[in-house]
Each structure stands twice: as C-alpha cells, then as structure tokens.
mmJSON file of the N, C-alpha and C atoms, coordinates in Angstrom:
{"data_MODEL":{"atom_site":{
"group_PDB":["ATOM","ATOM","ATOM","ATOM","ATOM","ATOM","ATOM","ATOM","ATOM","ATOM","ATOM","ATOM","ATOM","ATOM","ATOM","ATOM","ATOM","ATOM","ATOM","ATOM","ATOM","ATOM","ATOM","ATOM","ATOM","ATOM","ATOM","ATOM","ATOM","ATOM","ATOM","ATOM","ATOM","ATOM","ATOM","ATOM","ATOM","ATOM","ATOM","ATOM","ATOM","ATOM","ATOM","ATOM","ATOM","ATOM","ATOM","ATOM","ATOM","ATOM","ATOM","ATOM","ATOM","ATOM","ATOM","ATOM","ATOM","ATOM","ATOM","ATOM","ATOM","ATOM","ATOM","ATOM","ATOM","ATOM","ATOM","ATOM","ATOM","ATOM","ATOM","ATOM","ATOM","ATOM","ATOM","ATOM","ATOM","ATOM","ATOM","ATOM","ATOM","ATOM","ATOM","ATOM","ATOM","ATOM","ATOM","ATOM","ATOM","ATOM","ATOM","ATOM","ATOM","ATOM","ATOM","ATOM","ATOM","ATOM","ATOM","ATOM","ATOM","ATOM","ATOM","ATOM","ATOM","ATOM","ATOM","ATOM","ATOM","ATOM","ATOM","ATOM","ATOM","ATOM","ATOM","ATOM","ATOM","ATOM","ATOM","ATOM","ATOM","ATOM","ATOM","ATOM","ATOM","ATOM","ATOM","ATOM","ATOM","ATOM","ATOM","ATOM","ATOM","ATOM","ATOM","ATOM","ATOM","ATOM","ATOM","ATOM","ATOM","ATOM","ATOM","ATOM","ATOM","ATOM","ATOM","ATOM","ATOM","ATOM","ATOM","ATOM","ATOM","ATOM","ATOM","ATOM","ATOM","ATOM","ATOM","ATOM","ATOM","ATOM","ATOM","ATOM","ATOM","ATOM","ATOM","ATOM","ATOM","ATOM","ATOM","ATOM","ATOM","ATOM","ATOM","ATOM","ATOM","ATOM","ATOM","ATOM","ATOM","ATOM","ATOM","ATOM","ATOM","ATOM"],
"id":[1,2,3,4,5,6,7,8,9,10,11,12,13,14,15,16,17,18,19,20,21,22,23,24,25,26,27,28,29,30,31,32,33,34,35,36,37,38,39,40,41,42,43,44,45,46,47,48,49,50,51,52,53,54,55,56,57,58,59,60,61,62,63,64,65,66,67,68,69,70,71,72,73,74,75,76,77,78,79,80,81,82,83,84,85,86,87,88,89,90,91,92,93,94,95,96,97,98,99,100,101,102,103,104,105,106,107,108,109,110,111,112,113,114,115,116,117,118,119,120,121,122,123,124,125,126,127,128,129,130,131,132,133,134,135,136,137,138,139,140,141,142,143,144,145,146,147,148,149,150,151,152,153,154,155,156,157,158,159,160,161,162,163,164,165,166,167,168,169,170,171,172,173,174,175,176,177,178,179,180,181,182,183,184,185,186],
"type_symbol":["N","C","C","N","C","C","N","C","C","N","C","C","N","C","C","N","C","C","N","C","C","N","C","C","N","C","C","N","C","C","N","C","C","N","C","C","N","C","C","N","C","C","N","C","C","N","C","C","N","C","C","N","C","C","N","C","C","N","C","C","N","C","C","N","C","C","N","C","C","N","C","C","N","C","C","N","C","C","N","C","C","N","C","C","N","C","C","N","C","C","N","C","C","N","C","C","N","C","C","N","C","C","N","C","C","N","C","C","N","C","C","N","C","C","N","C","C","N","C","C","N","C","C","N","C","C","N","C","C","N","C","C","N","C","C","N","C","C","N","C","C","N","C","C","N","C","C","N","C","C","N","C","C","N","C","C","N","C","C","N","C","C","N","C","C","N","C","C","N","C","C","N","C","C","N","C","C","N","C","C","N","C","C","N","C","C"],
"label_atom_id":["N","CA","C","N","CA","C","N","CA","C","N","CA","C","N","CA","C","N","CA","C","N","CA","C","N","CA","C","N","CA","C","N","CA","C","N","CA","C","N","CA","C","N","CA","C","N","CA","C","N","CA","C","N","CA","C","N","CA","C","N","CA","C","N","CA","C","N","CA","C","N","CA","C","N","CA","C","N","CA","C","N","CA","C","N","CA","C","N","CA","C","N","CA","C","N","CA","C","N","CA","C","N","CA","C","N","CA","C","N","CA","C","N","CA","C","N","CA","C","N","CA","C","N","CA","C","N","CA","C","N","CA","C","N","CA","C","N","CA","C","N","CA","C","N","CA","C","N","CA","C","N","CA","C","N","CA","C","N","CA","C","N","CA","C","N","CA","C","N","CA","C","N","CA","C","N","CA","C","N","CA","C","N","CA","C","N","CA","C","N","CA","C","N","CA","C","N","CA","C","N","CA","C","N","CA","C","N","CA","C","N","CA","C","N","CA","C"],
"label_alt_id":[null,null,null,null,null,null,null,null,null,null,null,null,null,null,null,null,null,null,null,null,null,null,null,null,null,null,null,null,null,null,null,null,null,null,null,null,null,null,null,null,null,null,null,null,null,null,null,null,null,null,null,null,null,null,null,null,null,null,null,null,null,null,null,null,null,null,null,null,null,null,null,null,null,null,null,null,null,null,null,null,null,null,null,null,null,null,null,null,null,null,null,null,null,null,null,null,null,null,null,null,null,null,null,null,null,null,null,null,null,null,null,null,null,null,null,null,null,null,null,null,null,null,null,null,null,null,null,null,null,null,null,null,null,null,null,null,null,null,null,null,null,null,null,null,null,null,null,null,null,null,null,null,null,null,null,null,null,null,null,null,null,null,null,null,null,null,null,null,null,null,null,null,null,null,null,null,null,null,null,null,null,null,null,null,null,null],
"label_comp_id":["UNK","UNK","UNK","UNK","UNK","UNK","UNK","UNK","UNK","UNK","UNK","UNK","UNK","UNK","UNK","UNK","UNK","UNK","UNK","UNK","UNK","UNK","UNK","UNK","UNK","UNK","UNK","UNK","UNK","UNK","UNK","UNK","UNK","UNK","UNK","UNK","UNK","UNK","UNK","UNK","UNK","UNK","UNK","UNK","UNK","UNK","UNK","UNK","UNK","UNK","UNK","UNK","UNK","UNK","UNK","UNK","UNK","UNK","UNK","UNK","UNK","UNK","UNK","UNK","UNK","UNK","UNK","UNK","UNK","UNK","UNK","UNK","UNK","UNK","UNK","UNK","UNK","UNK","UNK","UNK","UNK","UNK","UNK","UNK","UNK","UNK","UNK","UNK","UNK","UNK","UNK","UNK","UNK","UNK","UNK","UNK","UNK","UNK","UNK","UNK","UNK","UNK","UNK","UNK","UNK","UNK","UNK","UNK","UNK","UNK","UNK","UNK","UNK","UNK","UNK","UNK","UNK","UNK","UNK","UNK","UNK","UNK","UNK","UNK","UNK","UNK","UNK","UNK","UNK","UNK","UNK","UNK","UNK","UNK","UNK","UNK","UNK","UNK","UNK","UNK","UNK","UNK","UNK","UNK","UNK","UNK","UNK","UNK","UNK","UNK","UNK","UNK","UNK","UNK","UNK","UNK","UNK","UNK","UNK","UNK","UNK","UNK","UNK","UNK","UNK","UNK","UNK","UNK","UNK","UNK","UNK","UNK","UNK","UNK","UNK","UNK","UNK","UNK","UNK","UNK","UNK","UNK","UNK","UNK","UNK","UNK"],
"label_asym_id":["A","A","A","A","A","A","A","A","A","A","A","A","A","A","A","A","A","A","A","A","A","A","A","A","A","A","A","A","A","A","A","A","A","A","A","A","A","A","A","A","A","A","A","A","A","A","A","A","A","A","A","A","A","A","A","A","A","A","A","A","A","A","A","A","A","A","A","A","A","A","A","A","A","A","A","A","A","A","A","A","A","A","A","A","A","A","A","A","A","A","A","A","A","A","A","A","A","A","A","A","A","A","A","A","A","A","A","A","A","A","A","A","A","A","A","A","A","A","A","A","A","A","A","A","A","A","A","A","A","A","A","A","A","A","A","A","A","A","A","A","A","A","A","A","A","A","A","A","A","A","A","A","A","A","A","A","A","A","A","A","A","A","A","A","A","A","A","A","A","A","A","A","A","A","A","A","A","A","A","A","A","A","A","A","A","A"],
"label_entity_id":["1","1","1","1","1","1","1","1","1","1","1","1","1","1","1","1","1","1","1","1","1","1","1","1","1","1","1","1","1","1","1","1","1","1","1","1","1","1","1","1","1","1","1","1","1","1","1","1","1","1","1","1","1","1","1","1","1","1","1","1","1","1","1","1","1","1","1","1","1","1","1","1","1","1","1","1","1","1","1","1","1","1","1","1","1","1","1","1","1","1","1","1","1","1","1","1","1","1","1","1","1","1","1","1","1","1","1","1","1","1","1","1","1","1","1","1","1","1","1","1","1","1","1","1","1","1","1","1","1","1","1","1","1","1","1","1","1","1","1","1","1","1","1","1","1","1","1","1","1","1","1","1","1","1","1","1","1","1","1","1","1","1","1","1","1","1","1","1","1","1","1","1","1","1","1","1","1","1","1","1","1","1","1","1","1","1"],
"label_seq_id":[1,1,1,2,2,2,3,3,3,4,4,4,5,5,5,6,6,6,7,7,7,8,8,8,9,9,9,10,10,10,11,11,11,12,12,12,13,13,13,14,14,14,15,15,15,16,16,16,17,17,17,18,18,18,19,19,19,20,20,20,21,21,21,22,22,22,23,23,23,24,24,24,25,25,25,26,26,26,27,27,27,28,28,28,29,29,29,30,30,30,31,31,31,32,32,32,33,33,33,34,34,34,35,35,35,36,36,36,37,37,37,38,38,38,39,39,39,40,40,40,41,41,41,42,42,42,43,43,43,44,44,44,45,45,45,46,46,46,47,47,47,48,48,48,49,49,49,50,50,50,51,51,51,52,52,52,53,53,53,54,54,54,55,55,55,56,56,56,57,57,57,58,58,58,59,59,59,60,60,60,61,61,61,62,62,62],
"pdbx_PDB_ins_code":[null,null,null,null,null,null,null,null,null,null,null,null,null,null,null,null,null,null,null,null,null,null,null,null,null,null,null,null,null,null,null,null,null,null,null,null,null,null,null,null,null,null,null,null,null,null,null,null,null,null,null,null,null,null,null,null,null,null,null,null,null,null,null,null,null,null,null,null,null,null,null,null,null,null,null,null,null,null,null,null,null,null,null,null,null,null,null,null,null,null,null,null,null,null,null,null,null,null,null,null,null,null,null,null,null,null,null,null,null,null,null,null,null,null,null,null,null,null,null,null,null,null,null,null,null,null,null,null,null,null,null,null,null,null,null,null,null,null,null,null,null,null,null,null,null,null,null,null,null,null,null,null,null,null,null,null,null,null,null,null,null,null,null,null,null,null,null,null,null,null,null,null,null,null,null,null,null,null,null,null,null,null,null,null,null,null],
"Cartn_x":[105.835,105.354,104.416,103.244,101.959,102.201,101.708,101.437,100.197,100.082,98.104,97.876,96.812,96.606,96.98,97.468,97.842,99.504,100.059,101.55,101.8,103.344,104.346,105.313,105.353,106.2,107.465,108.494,109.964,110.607,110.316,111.265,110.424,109.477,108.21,109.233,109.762,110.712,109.702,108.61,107.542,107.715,107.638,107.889,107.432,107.312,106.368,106.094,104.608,104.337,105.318,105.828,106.866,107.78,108.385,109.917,109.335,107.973,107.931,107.712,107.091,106.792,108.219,109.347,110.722,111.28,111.667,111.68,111.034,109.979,109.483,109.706,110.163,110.639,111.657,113.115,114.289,114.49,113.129,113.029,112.979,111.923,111.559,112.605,113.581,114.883,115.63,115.632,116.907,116.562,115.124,114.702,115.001,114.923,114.543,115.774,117.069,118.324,118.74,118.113,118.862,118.332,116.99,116.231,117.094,117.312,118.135,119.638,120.604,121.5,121.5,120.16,120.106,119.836,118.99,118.637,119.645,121.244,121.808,122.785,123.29,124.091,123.774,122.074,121.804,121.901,121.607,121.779,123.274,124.047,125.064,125.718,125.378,125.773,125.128,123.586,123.123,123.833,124.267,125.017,126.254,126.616,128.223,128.301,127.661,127.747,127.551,126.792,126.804,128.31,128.398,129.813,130.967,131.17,132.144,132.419,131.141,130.948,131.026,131.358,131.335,132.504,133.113,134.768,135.31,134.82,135.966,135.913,134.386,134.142,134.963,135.671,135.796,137.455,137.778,139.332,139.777,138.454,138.431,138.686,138.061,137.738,138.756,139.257,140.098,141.547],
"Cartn_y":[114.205,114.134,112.942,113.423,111.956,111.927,110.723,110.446,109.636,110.432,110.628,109.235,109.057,107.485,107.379,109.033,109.07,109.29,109.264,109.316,107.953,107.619,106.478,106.685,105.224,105.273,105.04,105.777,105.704,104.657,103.811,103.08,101.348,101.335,100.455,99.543,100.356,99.982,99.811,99.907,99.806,101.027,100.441,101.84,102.827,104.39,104.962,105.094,105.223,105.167,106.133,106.907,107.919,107.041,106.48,105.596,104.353,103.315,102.361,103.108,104.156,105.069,104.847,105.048,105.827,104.563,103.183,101.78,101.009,101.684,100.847,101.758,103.082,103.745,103.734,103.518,102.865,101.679,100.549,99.755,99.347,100.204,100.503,101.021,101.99,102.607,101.281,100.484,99.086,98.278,98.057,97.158,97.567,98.942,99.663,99.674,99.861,99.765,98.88,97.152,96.206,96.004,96.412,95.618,96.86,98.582,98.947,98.167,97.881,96.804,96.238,94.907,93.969,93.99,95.45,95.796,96.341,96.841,97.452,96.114,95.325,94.179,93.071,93.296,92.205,92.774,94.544,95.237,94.936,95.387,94.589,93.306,92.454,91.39,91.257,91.202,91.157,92.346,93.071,94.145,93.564,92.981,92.832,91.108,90.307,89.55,89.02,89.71,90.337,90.931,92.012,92.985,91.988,90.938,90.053,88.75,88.561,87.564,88.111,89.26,89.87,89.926,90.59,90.653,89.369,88.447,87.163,86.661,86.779,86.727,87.16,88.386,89.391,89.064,88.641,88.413,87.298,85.858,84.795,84.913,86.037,85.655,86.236,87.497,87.688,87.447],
"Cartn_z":[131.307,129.945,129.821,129.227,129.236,127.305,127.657,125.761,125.5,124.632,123.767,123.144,122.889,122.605,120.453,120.468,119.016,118.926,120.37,119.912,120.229,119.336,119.219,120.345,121.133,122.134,121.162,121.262,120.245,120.863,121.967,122.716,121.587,121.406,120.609,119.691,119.144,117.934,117.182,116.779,115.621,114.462,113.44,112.595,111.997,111.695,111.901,110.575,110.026,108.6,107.771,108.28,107.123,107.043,107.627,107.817,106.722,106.918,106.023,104.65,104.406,102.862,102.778,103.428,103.068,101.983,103.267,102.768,101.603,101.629,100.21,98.922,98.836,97.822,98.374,98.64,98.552,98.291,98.583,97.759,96.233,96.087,94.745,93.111,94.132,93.549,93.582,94.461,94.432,92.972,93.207,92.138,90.624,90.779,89.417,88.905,90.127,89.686,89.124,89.939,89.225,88.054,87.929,85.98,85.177,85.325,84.217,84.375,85.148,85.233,84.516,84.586,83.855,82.645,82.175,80.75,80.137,80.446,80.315,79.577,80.504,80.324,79.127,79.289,78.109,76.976,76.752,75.503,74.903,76.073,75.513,75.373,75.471,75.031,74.026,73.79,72.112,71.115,71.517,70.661,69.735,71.475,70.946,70.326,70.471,69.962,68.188,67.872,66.463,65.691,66.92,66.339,66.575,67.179,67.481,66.656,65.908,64.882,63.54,63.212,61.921,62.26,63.149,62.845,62.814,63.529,63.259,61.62,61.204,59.878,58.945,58.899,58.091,58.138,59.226,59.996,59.46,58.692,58.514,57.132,56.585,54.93,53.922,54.694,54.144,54.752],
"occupancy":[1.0,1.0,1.0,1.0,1.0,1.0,1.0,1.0,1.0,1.0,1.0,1.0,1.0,1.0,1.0,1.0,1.0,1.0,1.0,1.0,1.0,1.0,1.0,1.0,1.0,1.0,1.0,1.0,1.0,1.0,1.0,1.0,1.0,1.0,1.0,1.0,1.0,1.0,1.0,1.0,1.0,1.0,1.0,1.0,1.0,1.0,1.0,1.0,1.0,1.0,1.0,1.0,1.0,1.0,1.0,1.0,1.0,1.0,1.0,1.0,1.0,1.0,1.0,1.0,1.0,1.0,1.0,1.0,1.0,1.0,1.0,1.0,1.0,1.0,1.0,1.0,1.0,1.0,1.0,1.0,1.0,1.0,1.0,1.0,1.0,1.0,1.0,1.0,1.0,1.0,1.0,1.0,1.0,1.0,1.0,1.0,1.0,1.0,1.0,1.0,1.0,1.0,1.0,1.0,1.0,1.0,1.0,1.0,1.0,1.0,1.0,1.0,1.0,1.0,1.0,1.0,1.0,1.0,1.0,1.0,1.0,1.0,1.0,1.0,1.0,1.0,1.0,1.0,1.0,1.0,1.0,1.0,1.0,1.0,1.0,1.0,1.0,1.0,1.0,1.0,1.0,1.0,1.0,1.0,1.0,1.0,1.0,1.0,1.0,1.0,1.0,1.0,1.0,1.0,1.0,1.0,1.0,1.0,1.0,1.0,1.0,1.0,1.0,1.0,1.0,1.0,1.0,1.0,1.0,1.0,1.0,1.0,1.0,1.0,1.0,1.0,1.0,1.0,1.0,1.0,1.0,1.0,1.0,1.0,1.0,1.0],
"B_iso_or_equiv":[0.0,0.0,0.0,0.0,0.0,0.0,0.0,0.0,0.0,0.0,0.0,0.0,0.0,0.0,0.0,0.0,0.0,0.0,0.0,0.0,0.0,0.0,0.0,0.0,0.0,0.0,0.0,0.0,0.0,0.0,0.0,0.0,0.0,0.0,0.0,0.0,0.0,0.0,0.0,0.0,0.0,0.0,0.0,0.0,0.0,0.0,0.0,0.0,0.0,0.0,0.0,0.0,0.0,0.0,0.0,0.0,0.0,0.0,0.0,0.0,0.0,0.0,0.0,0.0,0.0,0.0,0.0,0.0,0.0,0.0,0.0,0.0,0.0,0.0,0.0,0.0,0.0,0.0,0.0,0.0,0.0,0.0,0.0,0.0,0.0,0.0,0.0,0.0,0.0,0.0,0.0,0.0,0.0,0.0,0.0,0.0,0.0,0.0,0.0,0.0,0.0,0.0,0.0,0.0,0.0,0.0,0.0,0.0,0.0,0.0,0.0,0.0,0.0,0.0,0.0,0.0,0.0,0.0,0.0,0.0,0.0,0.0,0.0,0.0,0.0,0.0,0.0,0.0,0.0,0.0,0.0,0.0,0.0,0.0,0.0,0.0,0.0,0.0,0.0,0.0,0.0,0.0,0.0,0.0,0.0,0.0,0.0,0.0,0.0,0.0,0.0,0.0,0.0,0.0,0.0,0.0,0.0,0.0,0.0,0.0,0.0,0.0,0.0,0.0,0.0,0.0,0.0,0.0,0.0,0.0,0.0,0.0,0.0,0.0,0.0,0.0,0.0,0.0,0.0,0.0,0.0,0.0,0.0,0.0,0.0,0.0],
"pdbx_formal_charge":[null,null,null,null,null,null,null,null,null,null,null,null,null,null,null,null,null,null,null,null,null,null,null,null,null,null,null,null,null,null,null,null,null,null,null,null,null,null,null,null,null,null,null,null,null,null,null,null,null,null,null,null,null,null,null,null,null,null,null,null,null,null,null,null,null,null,null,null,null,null,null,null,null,null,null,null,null,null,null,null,null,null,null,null,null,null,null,null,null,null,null,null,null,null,null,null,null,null,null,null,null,null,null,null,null,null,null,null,null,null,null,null,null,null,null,null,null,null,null,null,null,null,null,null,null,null,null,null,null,null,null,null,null,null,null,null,null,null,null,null,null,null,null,null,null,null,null,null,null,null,null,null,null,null,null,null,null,null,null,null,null,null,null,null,null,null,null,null,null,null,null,null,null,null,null,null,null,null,null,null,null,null,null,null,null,null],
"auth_seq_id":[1,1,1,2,2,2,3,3,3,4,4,4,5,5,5,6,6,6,7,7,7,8,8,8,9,9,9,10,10,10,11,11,11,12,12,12,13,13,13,14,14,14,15,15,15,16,16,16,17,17,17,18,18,18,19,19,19,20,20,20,21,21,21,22,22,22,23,23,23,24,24,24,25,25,25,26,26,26,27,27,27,28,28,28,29,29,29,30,30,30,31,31,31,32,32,32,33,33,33,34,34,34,35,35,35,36,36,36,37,37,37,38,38,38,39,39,39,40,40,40,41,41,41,42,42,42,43,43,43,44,44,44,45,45,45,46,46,46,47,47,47,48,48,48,49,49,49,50,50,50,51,51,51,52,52,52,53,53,53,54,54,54,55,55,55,56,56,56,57,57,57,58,58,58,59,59,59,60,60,60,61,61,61,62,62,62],
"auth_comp_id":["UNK","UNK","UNK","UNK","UNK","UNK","UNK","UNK","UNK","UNK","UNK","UNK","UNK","UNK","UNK","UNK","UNK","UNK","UNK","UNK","UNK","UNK","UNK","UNK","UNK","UNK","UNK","UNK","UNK","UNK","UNK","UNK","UNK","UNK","UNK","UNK","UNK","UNK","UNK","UNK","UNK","UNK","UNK","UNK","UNK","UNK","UNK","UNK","UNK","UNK","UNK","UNK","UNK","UNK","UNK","UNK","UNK","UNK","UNK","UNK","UNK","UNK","UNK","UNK","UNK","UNK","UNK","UNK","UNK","UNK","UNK","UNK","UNK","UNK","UNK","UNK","UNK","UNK","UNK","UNK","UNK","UNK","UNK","UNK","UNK","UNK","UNK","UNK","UNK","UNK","UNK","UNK","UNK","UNK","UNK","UNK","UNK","UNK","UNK","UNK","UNK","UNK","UNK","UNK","UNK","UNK","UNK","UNK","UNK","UNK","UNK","UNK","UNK","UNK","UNK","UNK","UNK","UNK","UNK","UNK","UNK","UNK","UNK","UNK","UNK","UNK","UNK","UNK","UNK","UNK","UNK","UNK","UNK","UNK","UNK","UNK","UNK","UNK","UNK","UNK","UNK","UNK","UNK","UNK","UNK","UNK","UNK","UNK","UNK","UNK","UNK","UNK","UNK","UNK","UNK","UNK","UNK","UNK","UNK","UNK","UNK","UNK","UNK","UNK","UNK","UNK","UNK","UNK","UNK","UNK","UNK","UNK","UNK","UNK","UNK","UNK","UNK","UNK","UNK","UNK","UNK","UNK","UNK","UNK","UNK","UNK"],
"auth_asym_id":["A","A","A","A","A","A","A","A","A","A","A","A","A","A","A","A","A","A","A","A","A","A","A","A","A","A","A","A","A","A","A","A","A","A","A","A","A","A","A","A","A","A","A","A","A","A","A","A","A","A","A","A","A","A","A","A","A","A","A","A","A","A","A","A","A","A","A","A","A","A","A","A","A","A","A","A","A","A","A","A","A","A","A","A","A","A","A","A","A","A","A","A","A","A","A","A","A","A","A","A","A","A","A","A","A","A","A","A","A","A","A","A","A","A","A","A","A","A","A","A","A","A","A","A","A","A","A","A","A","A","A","A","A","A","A","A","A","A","A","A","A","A","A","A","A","A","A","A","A","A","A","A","A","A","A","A","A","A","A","A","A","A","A","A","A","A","A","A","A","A","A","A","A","A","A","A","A","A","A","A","A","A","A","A","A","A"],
"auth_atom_id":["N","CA","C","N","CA","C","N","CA","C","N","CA","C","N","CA","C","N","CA","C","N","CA","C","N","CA","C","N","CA","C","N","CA","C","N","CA","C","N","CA","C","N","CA","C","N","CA","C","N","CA","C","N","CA","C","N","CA","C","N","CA","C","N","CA","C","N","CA","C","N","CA","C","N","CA","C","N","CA","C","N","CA","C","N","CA","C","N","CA","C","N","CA","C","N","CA","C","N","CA","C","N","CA","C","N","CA","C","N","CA","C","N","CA","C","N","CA","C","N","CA","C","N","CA","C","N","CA","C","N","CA","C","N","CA","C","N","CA","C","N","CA","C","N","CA","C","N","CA","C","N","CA","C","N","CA","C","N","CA","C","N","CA","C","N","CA","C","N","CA","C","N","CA","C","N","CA","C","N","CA","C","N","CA","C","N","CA","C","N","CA","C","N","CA","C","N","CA","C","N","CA","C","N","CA","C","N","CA","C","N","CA","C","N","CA","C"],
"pdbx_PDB_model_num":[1,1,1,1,1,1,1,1,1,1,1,1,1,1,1,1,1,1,1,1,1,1,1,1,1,1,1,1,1,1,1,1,1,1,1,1,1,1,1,1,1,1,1,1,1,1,1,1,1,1,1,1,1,1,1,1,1,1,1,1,1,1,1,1,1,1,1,1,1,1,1,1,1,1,1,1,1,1,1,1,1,1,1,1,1,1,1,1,1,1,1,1,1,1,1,1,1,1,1,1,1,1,1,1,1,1,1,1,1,1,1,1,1,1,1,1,1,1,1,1,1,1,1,1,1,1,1,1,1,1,1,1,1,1,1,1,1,1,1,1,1,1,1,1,1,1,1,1,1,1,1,1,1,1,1,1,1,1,1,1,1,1,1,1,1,1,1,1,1,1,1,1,1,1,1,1,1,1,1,1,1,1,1,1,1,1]
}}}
C-alpha cells in the first residue's frame, strides 16, 4: 500500500480537519452550556431574592 501526497499517515497523530470541525463544535456546545447555567442561576437568584424579602417582610409585619 503507497500513500498519495493527499493522504494522512494515521500513525502522524495530527488531526484530521473533520475531527478539529468536531472539537470546536463540542466546544462551542460546552461554552453555550455553561453561559445558559450561568444565565439560569443568576435568574434565579434575582428572582428569589425579591420573593425572600417580601416574605420575611410580611412574616415581620404581621
């Protein structure tokens, strides 16, 4: 078996452009995961911090 000056020796360990496309959109999904995460966590805490200060309020006054 000869190989063309357009095939990848697989032994190279170099990676083949489909494999880095793959990595940087599994990248992309990581990132995207952690900012809804983080958009998720801060919604709630501004949510609940409101709803947590009216009840102590309400718990207080009357």
């Amino acid at each position: 078996m000869t190989l063309n000056a357009n095939d990848q020796d697989l032994t190279s360990g170099s990676p083949s452009p489909v494999k880095a496309e793959e990595t940087q959109i599994l990248d992309q999904r990581a990132e995207a995961a952690k900012a809804i995460r983080f958009m998720a966590i801060k919604a709630a805490i501004f949510i609940l911090i409101p709803v947590i200060a009216s009840a102590l309020a309400v718990f207080f006054l009357l």
